[in-house]
FIDREN-432619 format. One record per residue (C-alpha): x, y, z; residue in three letters. Coordinates in steps of 0.001 Angstrom, whole numbers, padded with zeros to 6 digits, always signed. Last residue first. Example, Ala and Ser with C-alpha at 12.3 -4.5 7.8 and 13.67 -1.06 7.14 Angstrom:
+013670-001060+007140SER
+012300-004500+007800ALA
END
This chain:
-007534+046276-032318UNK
-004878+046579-029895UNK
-002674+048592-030821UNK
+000360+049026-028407UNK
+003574+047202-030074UNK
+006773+047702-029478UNK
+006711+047972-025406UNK
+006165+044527-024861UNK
+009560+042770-026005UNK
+009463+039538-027652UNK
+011023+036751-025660UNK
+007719+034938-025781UNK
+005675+035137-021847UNK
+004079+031664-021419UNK
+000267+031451-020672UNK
-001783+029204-018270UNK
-005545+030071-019448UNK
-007905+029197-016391UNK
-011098+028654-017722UNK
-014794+029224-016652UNK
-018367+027587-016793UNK
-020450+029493-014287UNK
-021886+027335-011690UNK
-020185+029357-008818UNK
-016703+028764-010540UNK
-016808+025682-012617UNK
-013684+024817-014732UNK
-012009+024056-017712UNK
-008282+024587-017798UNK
-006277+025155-021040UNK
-002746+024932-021646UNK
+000232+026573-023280UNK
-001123+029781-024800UNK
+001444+031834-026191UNK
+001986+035726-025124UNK
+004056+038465-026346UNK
+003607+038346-029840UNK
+000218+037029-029550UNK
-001224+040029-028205UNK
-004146+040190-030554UNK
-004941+036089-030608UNK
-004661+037232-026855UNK
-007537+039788-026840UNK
-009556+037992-029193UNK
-009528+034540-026487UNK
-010079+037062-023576UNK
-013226+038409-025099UNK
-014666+034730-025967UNK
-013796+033352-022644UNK
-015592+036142-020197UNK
-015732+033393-017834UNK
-012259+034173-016537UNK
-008891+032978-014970UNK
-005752+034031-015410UNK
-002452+031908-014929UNK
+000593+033595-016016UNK
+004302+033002-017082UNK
+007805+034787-016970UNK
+010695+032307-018921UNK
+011273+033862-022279UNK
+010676+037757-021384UNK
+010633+037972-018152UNK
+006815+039642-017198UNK
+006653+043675-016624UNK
+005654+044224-019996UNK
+003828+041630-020657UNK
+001058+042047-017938UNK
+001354+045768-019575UNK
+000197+043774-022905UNK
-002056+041089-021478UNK
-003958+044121-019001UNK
-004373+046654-022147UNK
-005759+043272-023935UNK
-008144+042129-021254UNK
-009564+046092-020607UNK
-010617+047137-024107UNK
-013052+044240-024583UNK
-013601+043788-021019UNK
-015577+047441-020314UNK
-018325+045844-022668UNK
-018428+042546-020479UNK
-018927+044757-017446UNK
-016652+045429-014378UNK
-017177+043028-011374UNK
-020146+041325-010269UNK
-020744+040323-013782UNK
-018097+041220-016511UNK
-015978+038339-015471UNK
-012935+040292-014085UNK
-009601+038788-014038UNK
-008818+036271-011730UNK
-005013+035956-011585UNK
-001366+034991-011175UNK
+001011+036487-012808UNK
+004650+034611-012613UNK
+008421+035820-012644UNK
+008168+039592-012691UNK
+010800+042124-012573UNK
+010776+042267-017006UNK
+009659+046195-017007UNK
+010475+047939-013801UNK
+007261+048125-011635UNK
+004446+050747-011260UNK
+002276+049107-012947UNK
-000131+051252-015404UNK
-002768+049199-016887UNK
-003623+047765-013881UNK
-003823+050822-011802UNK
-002683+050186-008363UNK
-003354+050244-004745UNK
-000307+048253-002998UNK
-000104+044524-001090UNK
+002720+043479+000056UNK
+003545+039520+001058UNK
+006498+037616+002323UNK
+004622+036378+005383UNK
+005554+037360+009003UNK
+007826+036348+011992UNK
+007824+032977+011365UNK
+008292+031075+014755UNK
+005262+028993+014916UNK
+004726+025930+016914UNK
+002267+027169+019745UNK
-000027+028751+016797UNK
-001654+031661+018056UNK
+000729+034028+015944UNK
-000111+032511+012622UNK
-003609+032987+013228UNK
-002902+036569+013904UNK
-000557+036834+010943UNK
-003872+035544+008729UNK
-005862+037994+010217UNK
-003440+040705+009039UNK
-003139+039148+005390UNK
-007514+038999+005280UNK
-007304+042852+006799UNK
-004560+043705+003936UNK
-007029+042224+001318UNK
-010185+043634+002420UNK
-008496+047139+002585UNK
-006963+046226-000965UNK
-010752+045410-002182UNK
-011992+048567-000434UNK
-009384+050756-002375UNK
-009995+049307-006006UNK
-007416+049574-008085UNK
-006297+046386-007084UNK
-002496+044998-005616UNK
-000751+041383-004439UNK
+002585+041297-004588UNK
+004314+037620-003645UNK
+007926+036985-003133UNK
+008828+033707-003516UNK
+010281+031353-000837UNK
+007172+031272+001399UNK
+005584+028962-001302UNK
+002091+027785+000197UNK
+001459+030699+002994UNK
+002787+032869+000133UNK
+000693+031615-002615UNK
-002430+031277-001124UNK
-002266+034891+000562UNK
-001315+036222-002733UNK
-004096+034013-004908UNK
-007161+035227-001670UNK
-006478+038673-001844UNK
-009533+040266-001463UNK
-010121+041481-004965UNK
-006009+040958-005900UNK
-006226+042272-009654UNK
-002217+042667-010592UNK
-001283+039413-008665UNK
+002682+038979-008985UNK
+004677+036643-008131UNK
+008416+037671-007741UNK
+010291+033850-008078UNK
+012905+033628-005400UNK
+012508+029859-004821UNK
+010485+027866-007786UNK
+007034+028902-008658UNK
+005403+026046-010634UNK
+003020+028374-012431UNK
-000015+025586-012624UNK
+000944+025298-009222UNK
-000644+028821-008693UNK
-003773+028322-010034UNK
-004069+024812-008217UNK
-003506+026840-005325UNK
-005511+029756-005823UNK
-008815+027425-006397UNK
-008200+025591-003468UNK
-008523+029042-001740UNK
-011895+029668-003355UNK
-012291+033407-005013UNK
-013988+036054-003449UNK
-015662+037701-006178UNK
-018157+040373-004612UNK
-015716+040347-001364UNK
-015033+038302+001737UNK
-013050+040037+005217UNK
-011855+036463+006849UNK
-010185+034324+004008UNK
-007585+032070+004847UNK
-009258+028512+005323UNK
-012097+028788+003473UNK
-011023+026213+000511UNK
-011262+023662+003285UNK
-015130+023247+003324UNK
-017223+022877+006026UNK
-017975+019754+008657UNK
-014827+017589+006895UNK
-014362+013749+007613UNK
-017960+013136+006018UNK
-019046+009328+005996UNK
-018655+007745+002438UNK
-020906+005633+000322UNK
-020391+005300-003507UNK
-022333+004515-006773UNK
-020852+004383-010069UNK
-024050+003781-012520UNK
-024983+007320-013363UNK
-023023+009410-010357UNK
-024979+008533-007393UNK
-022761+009971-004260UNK
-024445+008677-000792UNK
-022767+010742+001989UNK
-023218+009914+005809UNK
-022943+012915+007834UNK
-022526+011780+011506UNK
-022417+014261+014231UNK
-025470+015799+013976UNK
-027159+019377+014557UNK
-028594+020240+011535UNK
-030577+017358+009825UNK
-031382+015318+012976UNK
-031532+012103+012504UNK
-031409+009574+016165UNK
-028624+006453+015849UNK
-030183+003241+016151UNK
-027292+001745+014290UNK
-029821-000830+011420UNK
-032601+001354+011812UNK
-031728+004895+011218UNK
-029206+003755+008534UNK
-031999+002070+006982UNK
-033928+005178+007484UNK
-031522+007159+006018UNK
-031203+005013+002865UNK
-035126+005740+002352UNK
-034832+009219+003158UNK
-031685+010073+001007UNK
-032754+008061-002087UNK
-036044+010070-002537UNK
-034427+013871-001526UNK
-031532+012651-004170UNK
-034528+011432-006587UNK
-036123+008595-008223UNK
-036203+006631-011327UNK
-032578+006781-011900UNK
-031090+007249-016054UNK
-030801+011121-015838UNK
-027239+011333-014279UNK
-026088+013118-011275UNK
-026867+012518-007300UNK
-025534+014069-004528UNK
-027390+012621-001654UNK
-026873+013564+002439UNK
-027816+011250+005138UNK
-028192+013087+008665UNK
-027033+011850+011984UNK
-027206+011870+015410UNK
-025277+009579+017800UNK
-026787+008292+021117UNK
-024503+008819+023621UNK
-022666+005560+025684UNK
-024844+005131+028920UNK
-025219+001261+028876UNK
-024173+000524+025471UNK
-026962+001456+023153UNK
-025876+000828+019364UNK
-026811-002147+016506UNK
-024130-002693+014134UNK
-021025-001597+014406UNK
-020860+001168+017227UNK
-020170+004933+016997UNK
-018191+006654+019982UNK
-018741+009618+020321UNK
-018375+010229+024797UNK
-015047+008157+023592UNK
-013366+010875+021076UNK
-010988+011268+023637UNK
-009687+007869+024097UNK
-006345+008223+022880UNK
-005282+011176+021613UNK
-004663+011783+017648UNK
-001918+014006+016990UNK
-002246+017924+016125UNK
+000827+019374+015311UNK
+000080+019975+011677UNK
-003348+021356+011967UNK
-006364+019430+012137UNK
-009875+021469+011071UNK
-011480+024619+012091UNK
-015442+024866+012558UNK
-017366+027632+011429UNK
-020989+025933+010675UNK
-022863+027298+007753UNK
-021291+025071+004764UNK
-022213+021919+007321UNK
-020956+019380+004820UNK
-023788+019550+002523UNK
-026461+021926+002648UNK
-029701+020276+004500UNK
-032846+018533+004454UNK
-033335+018961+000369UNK
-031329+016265-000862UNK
-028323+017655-003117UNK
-028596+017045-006452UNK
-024972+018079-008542UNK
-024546+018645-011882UNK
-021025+020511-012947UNK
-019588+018956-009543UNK
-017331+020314-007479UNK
-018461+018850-004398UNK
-019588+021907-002103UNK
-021248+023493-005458UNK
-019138+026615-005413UNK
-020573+030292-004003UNK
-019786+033246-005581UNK
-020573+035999-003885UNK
-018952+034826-000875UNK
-021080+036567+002182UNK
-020010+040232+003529UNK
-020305+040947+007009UNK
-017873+038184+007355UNK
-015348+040616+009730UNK
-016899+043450+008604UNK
-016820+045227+012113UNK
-013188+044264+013493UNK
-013233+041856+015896UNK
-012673+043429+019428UNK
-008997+043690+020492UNK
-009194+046284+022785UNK
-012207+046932+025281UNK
-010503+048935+028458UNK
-010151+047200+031746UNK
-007225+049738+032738UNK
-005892+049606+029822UNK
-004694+046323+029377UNK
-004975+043568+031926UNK
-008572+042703+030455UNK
-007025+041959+026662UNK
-004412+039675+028246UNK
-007448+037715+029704UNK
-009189+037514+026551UNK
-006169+036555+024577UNK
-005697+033506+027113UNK
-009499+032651+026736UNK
-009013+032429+022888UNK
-006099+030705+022984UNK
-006990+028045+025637UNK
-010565+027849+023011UNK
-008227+027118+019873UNK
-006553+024408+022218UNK
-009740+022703+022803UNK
-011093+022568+019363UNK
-007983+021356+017957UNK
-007982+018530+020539UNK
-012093+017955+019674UNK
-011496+017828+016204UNK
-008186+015606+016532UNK
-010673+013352+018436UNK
-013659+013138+015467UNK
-010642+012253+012988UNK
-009847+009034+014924UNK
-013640+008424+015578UNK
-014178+008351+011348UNK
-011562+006714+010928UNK
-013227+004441+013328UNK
-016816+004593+011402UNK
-014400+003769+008501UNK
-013627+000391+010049UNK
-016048-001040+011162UNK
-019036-000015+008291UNK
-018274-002757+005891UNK
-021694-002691+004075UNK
-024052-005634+003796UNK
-026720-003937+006175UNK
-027151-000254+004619UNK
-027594-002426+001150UNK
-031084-003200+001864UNK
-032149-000115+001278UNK
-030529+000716-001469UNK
-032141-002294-002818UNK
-035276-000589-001751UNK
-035196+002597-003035UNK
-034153+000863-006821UNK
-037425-001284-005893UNK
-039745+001366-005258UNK
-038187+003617-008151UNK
-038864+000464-010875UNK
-035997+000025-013324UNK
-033740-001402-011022UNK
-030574+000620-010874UNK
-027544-001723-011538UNK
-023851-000303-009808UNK
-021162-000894-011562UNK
-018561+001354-010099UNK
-020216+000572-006775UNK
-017362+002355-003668UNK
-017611+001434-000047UNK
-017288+002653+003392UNK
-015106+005783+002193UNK
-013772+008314+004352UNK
-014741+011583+003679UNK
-013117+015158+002925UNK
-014357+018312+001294UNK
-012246+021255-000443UNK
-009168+019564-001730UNK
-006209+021457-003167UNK
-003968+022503-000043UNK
-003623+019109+001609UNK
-003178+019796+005310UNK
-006401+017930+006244UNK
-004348+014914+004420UNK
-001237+015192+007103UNK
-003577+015312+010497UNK
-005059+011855+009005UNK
-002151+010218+008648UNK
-002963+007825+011165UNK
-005469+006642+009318UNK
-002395+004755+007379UNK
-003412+006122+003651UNK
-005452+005195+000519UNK
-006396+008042-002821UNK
-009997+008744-004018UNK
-010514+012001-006612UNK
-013220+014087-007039UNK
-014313+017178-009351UNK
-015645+015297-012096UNK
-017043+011742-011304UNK
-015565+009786-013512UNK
-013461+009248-010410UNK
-009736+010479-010631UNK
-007577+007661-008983UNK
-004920+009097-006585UNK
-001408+007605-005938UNK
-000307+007944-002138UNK
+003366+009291-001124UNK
+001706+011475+001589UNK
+003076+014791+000813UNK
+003736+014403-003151UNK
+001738+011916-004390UNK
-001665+013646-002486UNK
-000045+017090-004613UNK
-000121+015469-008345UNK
-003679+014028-007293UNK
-004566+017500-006328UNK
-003388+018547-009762UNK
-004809+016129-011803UNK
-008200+016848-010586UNK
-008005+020692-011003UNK
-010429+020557-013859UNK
-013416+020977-011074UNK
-012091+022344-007880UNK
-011869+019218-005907UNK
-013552+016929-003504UNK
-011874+014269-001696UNK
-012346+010241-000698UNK
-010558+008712+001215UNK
-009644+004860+001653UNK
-008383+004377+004602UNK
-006009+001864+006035UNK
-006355+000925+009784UNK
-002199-000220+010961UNK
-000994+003679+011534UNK
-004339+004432+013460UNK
-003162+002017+016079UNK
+000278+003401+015790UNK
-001518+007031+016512UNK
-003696+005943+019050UNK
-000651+004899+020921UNK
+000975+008249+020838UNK
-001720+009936+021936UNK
-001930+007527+025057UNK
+001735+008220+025868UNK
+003130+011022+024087UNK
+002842+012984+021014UNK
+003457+017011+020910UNK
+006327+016260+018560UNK
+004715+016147+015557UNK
+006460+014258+012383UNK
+007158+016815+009591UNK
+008159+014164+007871UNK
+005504+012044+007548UNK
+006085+008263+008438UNK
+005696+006000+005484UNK
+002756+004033+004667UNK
+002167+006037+001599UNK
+001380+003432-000867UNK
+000000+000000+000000UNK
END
């Protein structure tokens, strides 16, 4: 089995107990499961090979992938920088045959609650519930320590209060949670607890023996003497026109089996178990939820019109493959979320991050500040800041030396929220050619994203002296088809030519 090896950036919190959970979550395998920014498959399965040594298959499902590792490692895959959802599998149908009636396709699903191998993921599932509860513990000793410092000072006076639009302003452009094109969710609730604010394992957290115990969730038929009952919820993504019922359909009747076979108690907001049941045409697989919201909101605080997903950035930015010392440059920031990516992910680049707009660079520099706060609380950390500025601009006028920049990274406006689709015709090719400018000539290369694909794809054909297209990538950004063009600067200089049209 791939990826058995010890991680190593080993933690060095674990003792005793903890440290036996963590052998005995060394010897489980686990098959997980992980959603994905659509058309950045390849790339999460490139970064799963590279940190835990696992290879990834790419379901036919777009926008997941499924790769196996020690349960142990568990700390080390809620690290992973490209996935947005997590879940342990309990088993995977690639074949699965519908019968053609809806009362007995409900049925045989059913009936199939009882032949699956729950054991073992519902204790990956317990291993992951106690690094929850340890993360959630410390983050609270942080919070009460803060408060207390916060009382000494001042005589008693109120500092440190969080700032006003801290999430005043909701993501205005919300992903489908599993990165699918056509997704069904059942009706009783959004999927992986989008509206709770819960933070996941860090690196130093280690698995602690016994401490997910008051959870515990039983093969089989539960009630051991005072153990809690758990709650749960079923949740049904669902895609393909060939099933005679639907996700709200599937998810009651495979509920209730659930209900029945571990006496557990549904509740469709407050539970503890999320079982999935993903019905992609025939492939058919059942998973319990390792992840209560999404990853991809991991660094953003102050959100925007536009804010872009985190997992997004990434696989934007490893399209680039910035090496040490590469400048990287975002010219349209919004709230920052490519900069703050890039220079928590490759803190051996320097990363500029800038917007004409002034709110969007106060949104940005309050997102970077948070993010040194966070940085601060953590017991392990020594870095004394991120290599990351962030300056009010004009896009078509840069104020940096022509050729100073390595890599461009960024989401240029689609013409809705943001600018108009008239504005974009003169716009995209004034940004390529100063984008140009300051680019190295011969090696300098940019990822930009858009959904304005028929402007951007005139505006290069007209700058194609400076730029070539090297790749293509297709994918969904609040239901909006979209592509991230990754471009290669020629060694043509920029300057020469300036009509556009």
């Amino acid at each position: 089995m791939a990826g058995t090896e010890a991680p190593t950036e080993a933690p060095t919190e674990a003792a005793g107990g903890a440290q036996g959970s963590a052998e005995e979550g060394a010897e489980l395998a686990a098959v997980i499961g992980a959603t994905v920014p659509t058309g950045f498959e390849l790339t999460a399965a490139a970064e799963v090979q590279e940190k835990l040594g696992s290879a990834s298959r790419i379901s036919r499902d777009r926008g997941k992938i499924y790769f196996e590792v020690p349960a142990g490692a568990l700390p080390q895959v809620h690290r992973l920088r490209s996935v947005d959802n997590l879940f342990v599998v309990v088993q995977e149908f690639k074949d699965y045959q519908f019968k053609d009636s809806k009362e007995d396709a409900l049925k045989d699903l059913e009936d199939l609650v009882k032949k699956l191998p729950w054991t073992d993921p519902l204790k990956v599932w317990e291993l992951n519930n106690s690094l929850k509860k340890k993360k959630t513990k410390r983050k609270k000793h942080h919070l009460q320590r803060t408060a207390s410092k916060e009382k000494l000072n001042e005589d008693g006076a109120k500092e440190g209060a969080a700032p006003k639009d801290v999430s005043a302003e909701e993501d205005g452009a919300p992903e489908p949670t599993s990165g699918q094109d056509t997704e069904e969710t059942a009706g009783q609730a959004p999927q992986n607890g989008e509206e709770e604010e819960n933070e996941q394992p860090d690196a130093e957290d280690e698995p602690q023996a016994g401490s997910g115990s008051e959870t515990k969730a039983g093969e089989g038929k539960a009630g051991e003497g005072d153990a809690k009952v758990l709650k749960f919820r079923v949740t049904c993504n669902r895609a393909g026109d060939k099933h005679g019922f639907t996700s709200n359909e599937a998810a009651r009747d495979f509920g209730g089996a659930v209900q029945e076979h571990f006496q557990w108690k549904a509740d469709m907001t407050n539970f503890d178990v999320e079982v999935l049941l993903n019905i992609h045409n025939n492939e058919v697989v059942v998973g319990i939820a390792l992840t209560e919201e999404s990853l991809h909101r991991r660094n953003i605080t102050h959100f925007g019109p536009t804010t872009l997903r985190s997992t997004l950035a990434y696989g934007m930015l490893r399209l680039c493959d910035p090496q040490p010392t590469d400048i990287v440059v975002d010219p349209m920031c919004g709230t920052g979320a490519i900069p703050i990516e890039g220079a928590t992910e490759w803190p051996s680049c320097y990363h500029i991050a800038g917007d004409n707009n002034s709110q969007a660079v106060k949104r940005a520099a309050n997102n970077i500040c948070s993010l040194l706060k966070k940085n601060e609380n953590k017991e392990s950390s020594t870095s004394p800041g991120i290599p990351l500025d962030i300056i009010q601009w004009d896009i078509c006028n840069l104020p940096l030396r022509s050729g100073s920049v390595d890599i461009i990274v960024s989401d240029m406006p689609f013409g809705k929220r943001i600018g108009s689709k008239r504005k974009n015709w003169d716009l995209y090719p004034a940004c390529l050619l100063e984008m140009g400018r300051i680019c190295v000539p011969g090696t300098g290369r940019a990822a930009l994203l858009t959904q304005d694909k028929k402007c951007f794809a005139k505006a290069l054909s007209r700058m194609g002296h400076i730029w070539r297209k090297a790749q293509t990538v297709w994918v969904n950004v609040g239901g909006l088809h979209a592509a991230v063009y990754l471009l290669k600067r020629t060694w043509e200089k920029a300057e020469e030519k300036r009509s556009f049209w």
